[in-house]
C-alpha positions in Angstrom: -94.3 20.3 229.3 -97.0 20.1 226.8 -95.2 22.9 224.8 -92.2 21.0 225.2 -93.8 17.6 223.5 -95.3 20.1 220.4 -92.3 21.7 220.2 -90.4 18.2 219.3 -93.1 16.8 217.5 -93.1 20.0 214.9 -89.1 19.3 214.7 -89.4 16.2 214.0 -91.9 16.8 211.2 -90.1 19.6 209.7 -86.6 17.3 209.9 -89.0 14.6 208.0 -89.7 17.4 205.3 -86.5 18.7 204.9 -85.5 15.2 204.2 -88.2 14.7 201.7 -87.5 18.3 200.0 -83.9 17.3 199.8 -84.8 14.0 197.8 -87.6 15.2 196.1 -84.6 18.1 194.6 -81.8 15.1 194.1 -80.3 16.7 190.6 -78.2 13.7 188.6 -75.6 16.5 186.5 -74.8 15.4 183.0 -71.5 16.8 182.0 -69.4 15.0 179.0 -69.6 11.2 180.2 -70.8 8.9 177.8 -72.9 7.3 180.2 -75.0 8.5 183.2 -76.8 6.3 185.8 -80.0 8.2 187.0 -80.9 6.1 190.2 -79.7 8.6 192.2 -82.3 11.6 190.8 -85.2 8.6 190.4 -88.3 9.1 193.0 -91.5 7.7 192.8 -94.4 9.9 192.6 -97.8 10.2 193.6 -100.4 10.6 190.5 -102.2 13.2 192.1 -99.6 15.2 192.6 -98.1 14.5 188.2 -98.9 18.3 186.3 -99.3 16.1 183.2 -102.6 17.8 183.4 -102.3 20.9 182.7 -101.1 20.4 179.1 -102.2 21.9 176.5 -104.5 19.3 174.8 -105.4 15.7 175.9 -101.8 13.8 176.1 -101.5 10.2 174.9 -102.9 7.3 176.4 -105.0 9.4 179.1 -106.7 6.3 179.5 -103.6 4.3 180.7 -102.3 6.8 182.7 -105.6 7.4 184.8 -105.7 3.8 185.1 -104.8 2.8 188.8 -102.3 0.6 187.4 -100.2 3.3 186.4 -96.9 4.0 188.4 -94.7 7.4 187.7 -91.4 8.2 188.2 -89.9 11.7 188.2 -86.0 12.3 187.1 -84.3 16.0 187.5 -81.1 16.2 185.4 -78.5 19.3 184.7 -77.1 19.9 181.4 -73.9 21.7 183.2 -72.3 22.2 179.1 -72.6 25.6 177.1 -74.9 24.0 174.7 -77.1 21.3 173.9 -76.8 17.8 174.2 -78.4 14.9 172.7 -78.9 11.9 174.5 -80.6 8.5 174.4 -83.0 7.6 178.1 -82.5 3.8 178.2 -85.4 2.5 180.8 -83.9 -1.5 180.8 -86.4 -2.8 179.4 -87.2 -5.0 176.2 -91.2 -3.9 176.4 -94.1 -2.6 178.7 -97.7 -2.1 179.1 -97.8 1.1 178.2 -94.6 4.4 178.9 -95.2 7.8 178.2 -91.9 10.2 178.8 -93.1 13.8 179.6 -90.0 16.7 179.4 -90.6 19.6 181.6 -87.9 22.4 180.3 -87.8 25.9 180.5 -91.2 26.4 181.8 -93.0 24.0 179.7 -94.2 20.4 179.5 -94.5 18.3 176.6 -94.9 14.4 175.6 -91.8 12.8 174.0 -92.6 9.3 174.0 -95.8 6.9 174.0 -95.9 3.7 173.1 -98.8 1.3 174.2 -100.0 -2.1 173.3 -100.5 -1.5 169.8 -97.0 0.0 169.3 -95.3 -2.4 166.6 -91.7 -2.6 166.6 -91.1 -0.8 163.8 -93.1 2.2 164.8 -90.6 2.5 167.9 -88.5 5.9 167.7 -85.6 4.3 167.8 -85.2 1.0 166.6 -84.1 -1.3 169.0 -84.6 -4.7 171.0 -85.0 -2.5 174.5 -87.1 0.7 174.9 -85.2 3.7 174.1 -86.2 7.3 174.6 -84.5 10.3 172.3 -84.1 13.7 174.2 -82.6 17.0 173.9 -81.3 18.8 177.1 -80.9 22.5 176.9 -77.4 23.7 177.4 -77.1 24.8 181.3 -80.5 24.2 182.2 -82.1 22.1 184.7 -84.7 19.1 182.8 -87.6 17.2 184.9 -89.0 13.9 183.2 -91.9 12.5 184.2 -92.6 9.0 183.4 -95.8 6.5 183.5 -95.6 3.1 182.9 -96.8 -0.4 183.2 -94.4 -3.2 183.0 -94.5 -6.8 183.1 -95.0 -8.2 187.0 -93.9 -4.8 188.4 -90.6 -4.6 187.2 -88.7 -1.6 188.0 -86.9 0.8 185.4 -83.2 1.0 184.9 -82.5 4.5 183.7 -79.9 6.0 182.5 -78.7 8.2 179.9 -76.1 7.1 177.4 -75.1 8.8 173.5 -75.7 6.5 170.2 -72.0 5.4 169.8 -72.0 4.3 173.5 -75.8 2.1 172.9 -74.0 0.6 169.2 -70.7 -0.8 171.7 -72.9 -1.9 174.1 -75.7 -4.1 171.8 -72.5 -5.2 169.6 -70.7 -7.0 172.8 -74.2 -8.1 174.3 -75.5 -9.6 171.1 -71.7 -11.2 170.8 -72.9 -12.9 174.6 -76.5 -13.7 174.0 -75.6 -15.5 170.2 -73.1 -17.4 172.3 -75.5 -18.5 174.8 -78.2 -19.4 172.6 -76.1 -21.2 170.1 -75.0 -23.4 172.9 -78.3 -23.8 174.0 -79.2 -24.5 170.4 -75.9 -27.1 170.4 -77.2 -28.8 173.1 -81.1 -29.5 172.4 -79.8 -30.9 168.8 -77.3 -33.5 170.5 -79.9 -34.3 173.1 -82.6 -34.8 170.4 -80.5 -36.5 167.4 -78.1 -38.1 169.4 -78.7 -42.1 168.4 -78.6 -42.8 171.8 -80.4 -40.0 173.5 -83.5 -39.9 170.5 -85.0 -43.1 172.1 -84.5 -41.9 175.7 -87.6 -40.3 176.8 -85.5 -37.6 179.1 -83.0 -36.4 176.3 -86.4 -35.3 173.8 -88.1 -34.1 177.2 -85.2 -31.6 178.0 -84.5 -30.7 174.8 -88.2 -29.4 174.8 -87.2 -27.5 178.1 -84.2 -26.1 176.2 -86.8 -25.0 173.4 -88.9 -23.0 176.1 -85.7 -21.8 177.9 -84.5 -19.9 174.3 -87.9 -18.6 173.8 -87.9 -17.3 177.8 -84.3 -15.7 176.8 -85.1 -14.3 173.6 -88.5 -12.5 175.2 -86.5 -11.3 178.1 -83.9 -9.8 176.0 -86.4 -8.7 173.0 -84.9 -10.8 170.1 -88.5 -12.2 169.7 -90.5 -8.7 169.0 -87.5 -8.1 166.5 -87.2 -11.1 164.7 -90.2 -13.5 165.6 -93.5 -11.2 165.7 -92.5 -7.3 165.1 -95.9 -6.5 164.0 -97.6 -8.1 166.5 -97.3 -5.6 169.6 -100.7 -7.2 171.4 -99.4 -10.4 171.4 -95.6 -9.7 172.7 -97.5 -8.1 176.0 -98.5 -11.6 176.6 -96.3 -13.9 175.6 -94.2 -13.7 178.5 -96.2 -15.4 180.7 -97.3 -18.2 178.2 -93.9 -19.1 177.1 -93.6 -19.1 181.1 -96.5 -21.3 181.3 -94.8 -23.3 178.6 -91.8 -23.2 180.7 -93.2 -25.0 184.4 -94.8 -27.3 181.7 -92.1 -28.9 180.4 -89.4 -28.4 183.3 -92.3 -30.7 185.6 -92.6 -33.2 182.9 -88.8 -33.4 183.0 -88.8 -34.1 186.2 -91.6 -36.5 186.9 -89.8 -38.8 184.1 -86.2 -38.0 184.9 -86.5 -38.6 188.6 -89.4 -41.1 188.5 -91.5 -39.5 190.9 -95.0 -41.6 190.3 -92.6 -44.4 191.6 -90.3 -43.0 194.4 -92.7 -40.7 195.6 -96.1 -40.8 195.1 -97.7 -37.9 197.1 -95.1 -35.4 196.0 -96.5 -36.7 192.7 -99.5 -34.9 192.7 -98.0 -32.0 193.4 -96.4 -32.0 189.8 -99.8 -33.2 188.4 -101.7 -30.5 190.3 -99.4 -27.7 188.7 -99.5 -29.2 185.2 -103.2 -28.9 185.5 -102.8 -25.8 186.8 -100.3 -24.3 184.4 -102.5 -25.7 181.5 -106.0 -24.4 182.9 -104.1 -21.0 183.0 -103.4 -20.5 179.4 -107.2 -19.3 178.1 -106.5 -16.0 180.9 -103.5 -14.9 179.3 -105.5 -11.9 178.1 -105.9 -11.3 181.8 -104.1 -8.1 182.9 -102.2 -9.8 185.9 -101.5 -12.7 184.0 -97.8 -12.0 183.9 -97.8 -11.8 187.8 -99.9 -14.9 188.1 -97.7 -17.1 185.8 -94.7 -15.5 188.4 -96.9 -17.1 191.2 -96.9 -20.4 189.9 -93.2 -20.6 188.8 -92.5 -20.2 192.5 -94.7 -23.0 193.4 -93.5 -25.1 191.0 -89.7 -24.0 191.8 -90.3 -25.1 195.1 -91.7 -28.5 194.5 -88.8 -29.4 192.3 -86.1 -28.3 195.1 -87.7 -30.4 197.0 -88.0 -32.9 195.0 -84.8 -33.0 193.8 -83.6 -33.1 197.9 -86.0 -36.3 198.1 -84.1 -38.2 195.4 -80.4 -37.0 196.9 -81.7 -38.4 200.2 -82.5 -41.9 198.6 -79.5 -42.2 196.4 -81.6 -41.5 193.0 -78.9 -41.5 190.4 -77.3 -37.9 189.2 -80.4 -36.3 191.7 -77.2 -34.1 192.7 -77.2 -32.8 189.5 -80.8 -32.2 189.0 -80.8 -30.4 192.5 -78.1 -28.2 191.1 -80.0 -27.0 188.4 -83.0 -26.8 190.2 -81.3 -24.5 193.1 -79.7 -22.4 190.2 -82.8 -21.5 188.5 -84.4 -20.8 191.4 -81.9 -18.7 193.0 -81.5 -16.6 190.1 -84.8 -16.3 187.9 -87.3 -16.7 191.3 -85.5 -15.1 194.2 -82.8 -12.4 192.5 -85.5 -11.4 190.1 -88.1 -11.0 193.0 -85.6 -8.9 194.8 -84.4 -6.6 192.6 -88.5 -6.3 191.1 -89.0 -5.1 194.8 -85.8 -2.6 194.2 -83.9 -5.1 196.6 -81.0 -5.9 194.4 -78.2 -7.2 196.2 -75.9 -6.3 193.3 -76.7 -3.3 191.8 -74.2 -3.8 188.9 -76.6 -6.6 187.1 -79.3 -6.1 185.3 -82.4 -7.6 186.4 -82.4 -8.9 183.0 -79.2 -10.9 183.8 -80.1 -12.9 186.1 -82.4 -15.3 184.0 -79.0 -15.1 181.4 -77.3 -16.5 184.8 -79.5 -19.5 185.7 -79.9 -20.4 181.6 -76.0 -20.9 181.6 -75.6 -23.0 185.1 -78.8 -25.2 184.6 -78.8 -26.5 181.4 -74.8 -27.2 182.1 -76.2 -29.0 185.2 -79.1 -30.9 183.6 -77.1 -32.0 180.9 -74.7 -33.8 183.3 -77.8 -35.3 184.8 -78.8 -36.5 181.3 -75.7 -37.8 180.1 -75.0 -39.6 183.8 -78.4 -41.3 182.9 -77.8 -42.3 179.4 -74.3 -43.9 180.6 -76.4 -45.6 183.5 -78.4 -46.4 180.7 -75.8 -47.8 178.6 -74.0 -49.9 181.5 -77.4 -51.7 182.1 -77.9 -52.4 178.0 -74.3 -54.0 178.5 -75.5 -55.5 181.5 -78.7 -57.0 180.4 -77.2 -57.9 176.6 -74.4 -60.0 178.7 -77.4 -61.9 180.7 -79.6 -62.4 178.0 -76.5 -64.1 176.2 -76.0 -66.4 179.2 -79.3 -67.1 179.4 -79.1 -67.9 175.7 -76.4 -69.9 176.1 -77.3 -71.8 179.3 -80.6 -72.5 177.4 -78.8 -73.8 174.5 -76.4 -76.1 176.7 -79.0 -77.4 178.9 -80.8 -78.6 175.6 -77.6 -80.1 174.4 -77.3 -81.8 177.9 -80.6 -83.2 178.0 -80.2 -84.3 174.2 -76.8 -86.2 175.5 -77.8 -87.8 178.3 -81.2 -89.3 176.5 -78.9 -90.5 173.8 -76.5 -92.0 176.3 -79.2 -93.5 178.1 -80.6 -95.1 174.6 -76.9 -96.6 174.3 -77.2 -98.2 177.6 -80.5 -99.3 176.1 -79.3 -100.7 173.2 -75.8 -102.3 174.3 -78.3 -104.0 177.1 -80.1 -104.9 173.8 -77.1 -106.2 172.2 -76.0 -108.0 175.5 -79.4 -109.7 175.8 -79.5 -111.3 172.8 -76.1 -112.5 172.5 -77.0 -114.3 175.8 -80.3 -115.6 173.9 -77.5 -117.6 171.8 -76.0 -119.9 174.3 -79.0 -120.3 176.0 -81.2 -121.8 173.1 -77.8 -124.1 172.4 -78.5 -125.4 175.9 -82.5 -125.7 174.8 -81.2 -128.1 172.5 -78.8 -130.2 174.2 -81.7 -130.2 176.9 -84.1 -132.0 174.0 -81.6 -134.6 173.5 -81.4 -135.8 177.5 -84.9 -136.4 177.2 -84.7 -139.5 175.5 -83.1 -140.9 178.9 -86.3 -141.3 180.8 -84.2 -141.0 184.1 -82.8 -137.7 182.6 -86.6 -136.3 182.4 -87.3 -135.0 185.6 -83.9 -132.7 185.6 -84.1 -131.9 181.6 -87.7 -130.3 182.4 -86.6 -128.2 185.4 -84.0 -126.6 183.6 -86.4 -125.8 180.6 -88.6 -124.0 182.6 -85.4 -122.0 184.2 -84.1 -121.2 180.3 -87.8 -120.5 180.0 -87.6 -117.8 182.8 -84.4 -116.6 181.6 -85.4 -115.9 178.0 -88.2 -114.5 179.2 -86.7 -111.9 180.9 -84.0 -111.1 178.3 -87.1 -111.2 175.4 -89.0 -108.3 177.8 -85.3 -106.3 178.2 -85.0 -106.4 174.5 -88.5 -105.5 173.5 -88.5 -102.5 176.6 -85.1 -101.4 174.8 -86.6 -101.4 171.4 -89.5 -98.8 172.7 -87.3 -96.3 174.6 -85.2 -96.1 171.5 -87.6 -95.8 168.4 -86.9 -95.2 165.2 -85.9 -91.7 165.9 -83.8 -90.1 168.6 -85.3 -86.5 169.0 -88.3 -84.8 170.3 -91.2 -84.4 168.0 -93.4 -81.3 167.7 -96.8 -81.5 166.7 -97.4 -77.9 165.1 -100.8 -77.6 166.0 -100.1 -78.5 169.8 -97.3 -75.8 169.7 -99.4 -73.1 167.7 -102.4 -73.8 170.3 -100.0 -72.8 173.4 -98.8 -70.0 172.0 -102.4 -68.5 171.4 -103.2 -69.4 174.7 -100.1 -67.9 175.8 -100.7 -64.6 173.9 -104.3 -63.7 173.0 -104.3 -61.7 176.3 -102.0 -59.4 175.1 -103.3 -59.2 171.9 -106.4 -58.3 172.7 -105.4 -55.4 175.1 -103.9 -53.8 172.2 -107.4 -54.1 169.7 -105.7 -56.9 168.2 -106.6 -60.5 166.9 -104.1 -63.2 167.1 -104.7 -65.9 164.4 -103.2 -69.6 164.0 -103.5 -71.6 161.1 -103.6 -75.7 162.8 -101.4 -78.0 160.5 -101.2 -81.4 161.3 -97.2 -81.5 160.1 -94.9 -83.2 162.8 -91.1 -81.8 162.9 -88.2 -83.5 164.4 -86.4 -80.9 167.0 -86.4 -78.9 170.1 -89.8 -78.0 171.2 -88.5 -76.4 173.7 -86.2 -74.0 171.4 -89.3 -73.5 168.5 -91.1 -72.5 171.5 -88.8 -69.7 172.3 -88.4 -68.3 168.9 -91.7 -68.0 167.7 -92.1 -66.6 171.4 -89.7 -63.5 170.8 -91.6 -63.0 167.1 -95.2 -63.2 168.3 -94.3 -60.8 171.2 -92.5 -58.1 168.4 -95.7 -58.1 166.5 -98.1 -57.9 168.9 -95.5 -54.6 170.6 -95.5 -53.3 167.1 -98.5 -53.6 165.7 -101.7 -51.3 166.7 -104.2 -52.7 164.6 -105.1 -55.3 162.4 -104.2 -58.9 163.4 -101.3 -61.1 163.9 -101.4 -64.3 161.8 -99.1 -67.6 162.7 -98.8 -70.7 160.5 -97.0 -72.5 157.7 -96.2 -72.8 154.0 -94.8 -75.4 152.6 -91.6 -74.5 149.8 -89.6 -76.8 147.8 -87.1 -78.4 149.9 -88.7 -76.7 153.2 -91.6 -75.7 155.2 -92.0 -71.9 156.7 -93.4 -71.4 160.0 -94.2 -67.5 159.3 -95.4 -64.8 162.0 -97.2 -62.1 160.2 -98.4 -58.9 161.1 -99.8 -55.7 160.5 -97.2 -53.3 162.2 -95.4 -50.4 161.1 -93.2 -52.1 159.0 -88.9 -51.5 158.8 -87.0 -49.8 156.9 -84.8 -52.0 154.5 -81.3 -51.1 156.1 -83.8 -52.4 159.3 -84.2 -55.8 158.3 -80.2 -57.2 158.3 -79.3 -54.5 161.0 -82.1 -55.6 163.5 -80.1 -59.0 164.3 -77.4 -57.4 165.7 -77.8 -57.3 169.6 -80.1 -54.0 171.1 -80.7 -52.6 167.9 -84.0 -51.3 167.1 -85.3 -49.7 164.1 -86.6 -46.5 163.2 -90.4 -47.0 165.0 -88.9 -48.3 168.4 -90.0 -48.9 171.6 -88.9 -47.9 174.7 -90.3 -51.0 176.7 -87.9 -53.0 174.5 -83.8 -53.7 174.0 -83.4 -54.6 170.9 -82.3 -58.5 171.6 -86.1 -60.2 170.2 -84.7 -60.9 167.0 -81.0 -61.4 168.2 -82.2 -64.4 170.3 -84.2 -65.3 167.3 -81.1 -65.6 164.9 -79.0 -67.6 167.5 -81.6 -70.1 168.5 -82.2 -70.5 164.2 -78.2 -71.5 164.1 -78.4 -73.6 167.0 -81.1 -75.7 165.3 -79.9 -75.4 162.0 -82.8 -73.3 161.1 -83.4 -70.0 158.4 -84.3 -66.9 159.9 -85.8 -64.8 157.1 -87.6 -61.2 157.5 -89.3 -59.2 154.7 -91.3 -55.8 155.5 -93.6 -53.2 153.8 -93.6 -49.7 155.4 -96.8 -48.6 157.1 -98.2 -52.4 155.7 -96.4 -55.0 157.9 -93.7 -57.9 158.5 -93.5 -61.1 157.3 -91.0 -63.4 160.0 -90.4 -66.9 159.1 -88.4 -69.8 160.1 -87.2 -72.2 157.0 -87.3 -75.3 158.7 -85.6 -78.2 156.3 -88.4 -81.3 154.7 -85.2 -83.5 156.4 -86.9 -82.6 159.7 -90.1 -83.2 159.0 -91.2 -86.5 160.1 -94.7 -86.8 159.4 -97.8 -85.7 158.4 -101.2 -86.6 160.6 
């Protein structure tokens, strides 16, 4: 029995080396195609067991490839033609650590190709945006390469053999597809970030940074930026991978914490998105590191994560385009976390694709995505601009009509007052006739008694139309409108604004004058209301200064400050309904100054602006002498 159990167990151990032996001599046989796939001849070797070693003289880079964080490969081709071939060994990849190609042929074993990280692009034997090796085969001879390499976060090599005419087709059509891809790209950060509409929208500039980081991502992954951007400086392209990565989570959470308002919708999951920002930016001074590039893949996957999940949170509560944002999300997860994990662990569920397309894949569907997100927010945007312009019109409007009503029914009620007046005195008329008549009984002495009762009732009765005349007279004045007392009105509104002034470093000035105007208070209130509130948003240092001049055939309530100042084409255009000039502001709509203007025609008042760039705005209301009443 025991011989039985030794027996099977040597079987089995000589099955598991005849396996082994039969992979370890898996021969990939070149013949005439123009391309050959060498996954099926690749095996992973052990460096102990590499012969590198027994070359005559130290090869390249023996430091790298003693280095434990060297991995080797072994490939066993056939040249099956009469004579020898020349071929190009593409590895799939734009750049590495460090790949040396060693060529064991007809009994001996040379280096063919070494680059390292101070290999500039131009000293790369064959000129290219991926890593190309030249080799000659001997003609009906068996080849063994031996390869040693690094690569950025472990990813695998894609060999295969392929001639010069069939690389040329190839980089033609994929350069076609990339300049496509990027142009769009390109296209789409420009309408985001000039787009009238979306330049003042904090989420159009904040993905069109994400679009900036997304074409620097592409053009590492795909080597455009050590051929064009920094071919001389090989040190740096090792490591900007990860920081453009870094760059990446960076804007991509910023994105999102303004596009789906997570601080206010949901406030732990808020941290989260801080805590990685922090994270991503504390990372940056390891980049010399050498497992930055598989750190920075750590922390994509945490922050791909958070914004799946995030972007579920906002579908479930109805957060407008979410759906969208989830999309994206899912896309770019799917393909440049999971795919690309998979296929770096040789677990690529298709085969066909470059592990290089993948990230080509999820930079097509999220940025389409995204943008629908950004344009659905911009339209939400817009509806509530129509929205709010239509309210602040009726409020406008209502104000404006309520004044009117009030100004009616006081000057109906003065009517009353004075055909009461009118009524009373034509009364007076008859009754001192009576008075009279009432003087010539008296001469009757038997008349006496009666003639002095009915003077004291005339007495009473003229007495009480005297009081309903005098009353009358007082209600209706001289004047029928309100007066304003300027320095009353200029002391609310600093009362009513030094707060805010002061939590910008600002000092809010008014000059007292002791002029009395005849008008609304109630509508002067509310303009010089909308123009101390615009200078005190648009000014961030200096002072704000309110008071009066007095012109010609007017007096000028003016609101200075010391803002950024408008353009020229500013002035006229900013009275138009939400428009905002060139320095705007987010917290506002654009209707200040378009309230301004309408209340001005209501009262039959001059709006007039004048501006110095970088000095300030002068806003003043031309208020005719006609309306000024008095002077205290």
């Amino acid at each position: 029995m025991a011989l039985a159990i030794k027996l099977f167990i040597l079987s089995v151990l000589l099955t598991i080396n005849n396996i082994a032996t039969a992979e370890a001599k898996a021969v990939c046989q070149l013949q005439t195609q123009a391309e050959l796939a060498l996954t099926a001849c690749m095996q992973t070797l052990d460096p102990a067991t590499v012969p590198w070693v027994g070359l005559a003289g130290k090869p390249l880079m023996a430091d790298n490839l003693n280095s434990g964080a060297a991995h080797w490969l072994r490939l066993d081709i056939d040249n099956a033609n009469a004579s020898d071939i020349r071929r190009l060994l593409a590895v799939g990849l734009p750049d590495a650590f460090f790949l040396a190609v060693f060529q064991a042929q007809n009994g001996r074993l040379a280096t063919v190709y070494s680059i390292d990280q101070t290999t500039t692009f131009t000293q790369r034997p064959v000129i290219n945006r991926f890593l190309y090796v030249p080799l000659t085969l001997a003609a009906n001879a068996p080849t063994t390469l031996y390869l040693a390499y690094r690569t950025h976060g472990k990813t695998p090599l894609q060999a295969r053999l392929l001639t010069a005419e069939t690389l040329a087709q190839q980089d033609t059509k994929n350069d076609v597809l990339n300049g496509v891809l990027l142009g769009v790209l390109l296209v789409l950060a420009a309408l985001l970030f000039f787009n009238h509409k979306g330049v003042g929208h904090a989420e159009s500039r904040n993905y069109a940074g994400l679009i900036v980081f997304s074409l620097l991502f592409l053009g590492q992954v795909q080597g455009y930026n050590f051929q064009f951007l920094w071919p001389e400086q090989a040190a740096w392209n090792r490591f900007a991978p990860g920081l453009i990565g870094i760059g990446s989570v960076i804007t991509h959470a910023w994105f999102s914490l303004r596009f789906l308002q997570v601080q206010q919708r949901f406030r732990r999951l808020y941290f989260s998105f801080v805590a990685l920002i922090g994270l991503a930016f504390c990372s940056v001074p390891l980049y010399g590191n050498a497992y930055f590039t598989e750190w920075v893949s750590l922390l994509v996957v945490l922050y791909a994560t958070v914004a799946v999940v995030a972007g579920v949170l906002a579908v479930r509560r109805h957060v407008p385009a979410a759906r969208f944002y989830l999309l994206g999300a899912l896309s770019l997860i799917v393909f440049n976390v999971v795919l690309m994990l998979l296929s770096i662990f040789g677990l690529n569920p298709f085969p066909m694709l470059s592990i290089f397309t993948y990230p080509k894949i999820a930079y097509i569907l999220e940025p389409v995505f995204f943008i629908i997100a950004v344009l659905n927010q911009l339209r939400r945007f817009d509806e509530q601009k129509a929205e709010l312009r239509v309210k602040r019109q009726a409020e406008t409007e209502l104000l404006v009509k309520a004044e009117q009503e009030r100004l009616a029914a006081l000057q109906e009620a003065k009517n009353q007052q004075l055909l009461l007046a009118c009524a009373s005195h034509d009364l007076s008329q008859p009754l001192a006739s009576i008075r009279f008549a009432i003087d010539a009984l008296r001469v009757r002495e038997e008349a006496d008694p009666v003639a002095q009762h009915i003077n004291k009732t005339l007495d009473y009765a003229q007495g009480l139309i005297q009081g309903l005349i005098h009353q009358a007279r007082q209600e209706i004045g001289d004047d029928q409108a309100d007066r304003v007392l300027l320095f009353e009105l200029f002391d609310r509104l600093h009362s009513e604004f030094a707060t805010a002034a002061a939590k910008k470093g600002l000092r809010l000035d008014t000059v007292g004058s002791t002029i009395e105007i005849k008008g609304s208070a109630l509508l002067l209130h509310r303009i010089l209301s909308n123009l101390i509130g615009n200078a005190i948003r648009y000014s961030h240092k200096g002072r704000v200064l309110v008071g009066v001049r007095r012109r010609a055939d007017a007096i000028e309530i003016q609101v200075l400050d010391s803002g950024v100042g408008l353009f020229a084409a500013d002035c006229l255009a900013l009275m138009s309904p939400f428009r905002q000039g060139q320095h705007r502001d987010e917290a506002g709509y654009g209707l200040g100054l378009f309230i301004v203007k309408t209340l001005c025609q209501q009262c039959h008042y001059e709006l007039k602006v004048t501006s110095k760039l970088g000095k300030g705005s002068v806003f003043a209301i031309k208020i005719p002498l006609a309306d000024c009443i008095t002077e205290r």
